[in-house]
C-alpha positions as CSV (number, residue, x, y, z in Angstrom):
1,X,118.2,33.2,168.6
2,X,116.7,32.7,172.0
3,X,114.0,29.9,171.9
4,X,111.1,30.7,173.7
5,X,110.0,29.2,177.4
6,X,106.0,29.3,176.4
7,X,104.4,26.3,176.0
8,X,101.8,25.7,173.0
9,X,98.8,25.5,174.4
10,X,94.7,26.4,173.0
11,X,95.3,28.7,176.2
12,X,98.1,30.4,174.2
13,X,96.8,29.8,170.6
14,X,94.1,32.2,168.8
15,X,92.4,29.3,167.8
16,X,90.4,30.8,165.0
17,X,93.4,32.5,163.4
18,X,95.0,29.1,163.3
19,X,92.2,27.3,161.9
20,X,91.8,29.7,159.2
21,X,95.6,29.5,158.3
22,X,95.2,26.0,158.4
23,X,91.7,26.0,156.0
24,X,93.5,28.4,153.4
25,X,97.2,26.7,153.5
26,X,95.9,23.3,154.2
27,X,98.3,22.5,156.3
28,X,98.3,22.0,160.1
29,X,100.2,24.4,162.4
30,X,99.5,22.6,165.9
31,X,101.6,19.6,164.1
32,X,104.7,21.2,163.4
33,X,107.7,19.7,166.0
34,X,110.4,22.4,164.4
35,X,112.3,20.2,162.6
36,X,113.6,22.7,160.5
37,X,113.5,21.6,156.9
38,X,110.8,23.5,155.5
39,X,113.3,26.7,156.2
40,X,115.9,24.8,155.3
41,X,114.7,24.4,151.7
42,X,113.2,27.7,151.4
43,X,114.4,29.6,148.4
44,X,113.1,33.1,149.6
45,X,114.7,32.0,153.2
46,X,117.5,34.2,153.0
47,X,115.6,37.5,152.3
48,X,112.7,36.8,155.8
49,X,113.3,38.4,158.7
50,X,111.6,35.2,160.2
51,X,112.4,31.8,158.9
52,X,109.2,29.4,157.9
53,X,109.5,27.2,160.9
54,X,109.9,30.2,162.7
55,X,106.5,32.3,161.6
56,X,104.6,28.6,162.5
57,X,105.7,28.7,166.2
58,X,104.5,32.4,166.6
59,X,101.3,30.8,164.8
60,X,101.4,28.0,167.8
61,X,102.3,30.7,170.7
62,X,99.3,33.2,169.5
63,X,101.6,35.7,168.4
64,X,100.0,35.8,164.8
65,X,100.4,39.6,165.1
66,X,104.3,39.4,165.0
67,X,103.4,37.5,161.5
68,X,101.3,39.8,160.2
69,X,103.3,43.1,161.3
70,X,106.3,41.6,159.4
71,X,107.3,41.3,156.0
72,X,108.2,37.5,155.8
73,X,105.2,36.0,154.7
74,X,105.2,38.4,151.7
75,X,108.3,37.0,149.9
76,X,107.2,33.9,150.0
77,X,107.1,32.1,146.4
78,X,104.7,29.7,146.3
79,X,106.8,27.0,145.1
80,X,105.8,24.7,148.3
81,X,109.2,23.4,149.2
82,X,107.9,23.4,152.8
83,X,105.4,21.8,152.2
84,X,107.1,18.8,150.4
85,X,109.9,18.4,153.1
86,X,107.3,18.6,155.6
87,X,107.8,15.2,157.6
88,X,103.9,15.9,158.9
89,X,102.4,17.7,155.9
């Protein structure tokens, strides 16, 4: 995978997509630092076109519409393995 050049910005963001996905997942995008271990963990990781970590730094570069045009967010389980091996919550 080629990692992208763009730098997270509010310039780059959609600010009031984020903050919604942050209200309803209580969880903070603009924190993540791609560590990797939420997709790491991931159960359903194996069956996304894009990882966890991945669909949180399209989140962070204001491509939410790559998130929402894919199928990745829809196998997700519920079972909020990132979330637990989230060094930032």
């Amino acid at each position: 995978m080629k990692h992208s050049t763009m730098r997270l910005s509010t310039a780059t963001m959609n600010l009031d997509f984020v903050k919604k996905v942050e209200a309803l997942s209580g969880s903070s995008v603009r924190r993540c630092f791609q560590c990797g271990k939420c997709s790491a963990g991931c159960p359903m990781r194996s069956f996304m076109e894009h990882p966890p970590n991945r669909i949180v730094r399209f989140l962070q570069l204001g491509q939410y519409e790559r998130v929402l045009a894919g199928r990745s967010i829809w196998y997700c389980a519920s079972c909020e393995t990132c979330t637990t091996r989230c060094p930032n919550k």
